[in-house]
N, C-alpha and C positions, 0 to 999 in steps of 0.2 A: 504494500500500500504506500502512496506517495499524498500528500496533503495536498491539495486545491490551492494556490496560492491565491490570496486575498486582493484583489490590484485595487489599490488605491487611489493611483491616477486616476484608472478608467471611472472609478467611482466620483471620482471628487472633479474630474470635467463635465461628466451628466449632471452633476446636483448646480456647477457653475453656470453650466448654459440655462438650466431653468430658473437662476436670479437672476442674469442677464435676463430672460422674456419675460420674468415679472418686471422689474426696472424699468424695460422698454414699453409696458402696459402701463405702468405709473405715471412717467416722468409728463405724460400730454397734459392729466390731471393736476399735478401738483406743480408743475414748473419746474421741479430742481429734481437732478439726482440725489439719492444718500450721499453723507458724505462720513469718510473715516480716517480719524488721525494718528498717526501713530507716531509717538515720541521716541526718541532714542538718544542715549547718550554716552558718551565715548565713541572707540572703533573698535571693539569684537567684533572678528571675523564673523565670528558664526550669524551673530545679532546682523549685521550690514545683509549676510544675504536673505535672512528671515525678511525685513525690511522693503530687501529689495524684489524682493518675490509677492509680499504682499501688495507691492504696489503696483507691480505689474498686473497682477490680480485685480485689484480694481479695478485699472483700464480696462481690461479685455470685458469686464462685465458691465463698464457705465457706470462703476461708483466712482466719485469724486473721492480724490486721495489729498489728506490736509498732513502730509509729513512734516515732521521738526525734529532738525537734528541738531544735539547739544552738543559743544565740547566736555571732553571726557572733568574737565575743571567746572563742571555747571554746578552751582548752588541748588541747595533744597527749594530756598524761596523763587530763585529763576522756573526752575521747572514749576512749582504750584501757582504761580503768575501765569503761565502759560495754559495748564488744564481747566483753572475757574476763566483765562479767556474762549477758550474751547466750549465749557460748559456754556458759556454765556451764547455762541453763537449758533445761529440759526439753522447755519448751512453742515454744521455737522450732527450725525446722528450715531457715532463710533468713537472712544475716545480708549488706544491701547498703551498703556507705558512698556514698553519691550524691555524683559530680562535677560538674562540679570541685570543688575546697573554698578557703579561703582559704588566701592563698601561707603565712600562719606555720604551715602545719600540712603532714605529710610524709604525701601519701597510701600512699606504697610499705607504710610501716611500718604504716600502718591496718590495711593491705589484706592485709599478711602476719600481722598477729593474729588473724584473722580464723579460723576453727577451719575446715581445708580440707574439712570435711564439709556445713558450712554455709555455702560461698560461693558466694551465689546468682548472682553474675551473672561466677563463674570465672573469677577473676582471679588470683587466690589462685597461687605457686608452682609449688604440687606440683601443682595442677588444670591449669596451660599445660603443667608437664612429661608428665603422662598425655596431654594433647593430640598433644604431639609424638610421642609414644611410639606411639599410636594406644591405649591402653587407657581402658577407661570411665570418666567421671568428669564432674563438673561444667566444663560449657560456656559461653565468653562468650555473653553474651546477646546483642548485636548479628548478629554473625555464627553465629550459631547461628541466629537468624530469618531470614538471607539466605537460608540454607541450605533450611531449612524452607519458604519460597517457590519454590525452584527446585523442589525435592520437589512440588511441586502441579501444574509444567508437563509436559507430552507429552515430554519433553525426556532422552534419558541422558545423561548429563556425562561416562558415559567416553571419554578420548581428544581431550573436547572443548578447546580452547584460551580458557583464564579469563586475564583480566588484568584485576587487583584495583590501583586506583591508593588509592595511601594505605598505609602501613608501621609506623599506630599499633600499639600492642599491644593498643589497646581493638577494634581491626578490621580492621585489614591486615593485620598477622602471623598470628593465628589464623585469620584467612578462607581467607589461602593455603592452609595447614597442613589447615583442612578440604576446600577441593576439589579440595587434594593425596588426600586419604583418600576423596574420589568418585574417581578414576582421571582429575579433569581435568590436561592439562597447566597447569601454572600459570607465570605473569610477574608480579610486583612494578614498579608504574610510581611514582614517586617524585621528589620535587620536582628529585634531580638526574639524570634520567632525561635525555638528550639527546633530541629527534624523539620526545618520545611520542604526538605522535598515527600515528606508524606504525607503533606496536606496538599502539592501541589498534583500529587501521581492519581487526587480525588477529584481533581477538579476536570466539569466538561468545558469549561471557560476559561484560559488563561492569563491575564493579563500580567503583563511583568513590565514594570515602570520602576527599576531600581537606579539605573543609570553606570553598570557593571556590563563591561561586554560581553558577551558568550556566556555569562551566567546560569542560561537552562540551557538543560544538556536532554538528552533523550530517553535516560533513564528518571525523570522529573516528570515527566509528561504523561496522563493518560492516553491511551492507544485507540485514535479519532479525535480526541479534544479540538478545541476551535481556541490556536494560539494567538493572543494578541501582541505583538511588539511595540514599545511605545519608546523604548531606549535610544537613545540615539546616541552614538561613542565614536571616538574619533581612533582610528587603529593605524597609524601609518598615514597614509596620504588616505585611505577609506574610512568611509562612516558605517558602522554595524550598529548590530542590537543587542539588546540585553539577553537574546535570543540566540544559539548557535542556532543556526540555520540549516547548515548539512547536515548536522548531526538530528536536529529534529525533524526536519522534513518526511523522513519516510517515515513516522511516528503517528503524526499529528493529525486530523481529519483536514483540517482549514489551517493557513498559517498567514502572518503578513508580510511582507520583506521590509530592510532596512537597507537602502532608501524606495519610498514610492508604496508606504504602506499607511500608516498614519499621518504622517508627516503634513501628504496634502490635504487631508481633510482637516487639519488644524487651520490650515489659511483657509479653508472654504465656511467651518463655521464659522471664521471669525465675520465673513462675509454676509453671512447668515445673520448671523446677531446683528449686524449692523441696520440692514433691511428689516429685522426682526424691529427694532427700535424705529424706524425711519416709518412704518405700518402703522406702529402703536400712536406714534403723534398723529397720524392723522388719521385714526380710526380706522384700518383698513385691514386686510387681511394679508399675512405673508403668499 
């Protein structure tokens, strides 16, 4: 047996071309595109091409892109001038600070000035407290396109047994918390987790968001499981996952690669959410 590999391009250009033809259904109505901004500061490699990929992403779909790029010297007070001018304006409906940032600068307090109607990629307080709650609202971006993947497989979650390794808040806490809210049973495996590969050889759902490369191995995995990759690791001049690959591949029912598995559908909810807010103002439906 060999795994189905999960393509997350092809997924996440279908889900793009259909905000693109909502966009193009809107914009006669309301006058303007969405618009989404996204702050950065410093040069991290990795952050510039995040950046610059999300902005490309815009254009191709007709969202307006409001980038601001700081020097890696930018003040706390510089950037939060800049998110309540953001907040304030009209034409934006997306407000992302891109991580990491440099250590003098407090991303908590970024992240909570950030106007919760406008926080594209849900991080935002009151947006994890509607998560927990189960009411609607803006959704992390990462684990929102986990999500979104599993949606595309033959697959019900209910009843099914997920174990999500990783406890960030950028994507273990809320991943749980959503396929808590698909009726999976859920587990939390975590760096002080005893024996976790015998909690993980249980699970039909895998997700591994630890940030260790090649970390699951094939004797980890149950035999069909639906693995999810969300690691992304830098090995030499290539980027892998927390996921060996070869080695689970003939293991696994479904599996994702690293790169072109997650990855794009993080820039596409963020796209998502954006439209997702840009609706909500004006009464409308995504």
């Amino acid at each position: 047996m060999t795994a189905q590999i999960i393509d997350g391009k092809t997924i996440a250009r279908s889900m793009q071309q259909r905000l693109a033809d909502r966009i193009s259904q809107l914009l006669p109505e309301y006058g303007r595109p969405p618009g989404l901004a996204v702050l950065m500061v410093g040069n991290d490699p990795a952050s510039s091409a995040y950046v610059a990929n999300k902005e490309k992403s815009c254009d191709r779909i007709g969202m307006t892109s409001f980038g601001k790029h700081f020097p890696v010297t930018a003040s706390q007070s510089e950037v939060l001038a800049v998110i309540e001018e953001l907040n304030q304006n009209p034409g934006v409906d997306g407000i992302l600070v891109q991580l990491p940032l440099p250590p003098h600068l407090d991303s908590v307090e970024l992240i909570t000035a950030i106007d919760p109607r406008k926080d594209a990629d849900g991080l935002h307080p009151v947006n994890l407290g509607k998560l927990v709650r189960g009411e609607p609202g803006l959704r992390s971006c990462t684990p929102a396109g986990v999500m979104a993947l599993l949606q595309t497989l033959p697959i019900d979650l209910t009843g099914k047994r997920a174990v999500v390794m990783g406890r960030s808040i950028l994507v273990g806490k809320p991943l749980a918390l959503m396929l808590l809210a698909a009726n999976a049973t859920v587990t939390i495996v975590h760096s002080r987790t005893p024996a976790p590969e015998e909690i993980t050889r249980e699970a039909d759902i895998l997700v591994a968001a630890v940030g260790k490369p090649h970390l699951i191995k094939a004797g980890m995995v149950k035999p069909g499981a639906v693995v999810i990759d969300v690691g992304i690791n830098r090995s030499g001049d290539k980027l892998v996952g927390d996921v060996d690959f070869a080695d689970v591949l003939p293991v696994a029912g479904y599996i994702t690669p690293v790169p072109g598995g997650v990855g794009p559908m993080t820039v596409t909810l963020l796209l998502q959410n954006t439209l997702w807010s840009y609706c909500q103002r004006y009464g409308t439906n995504l």
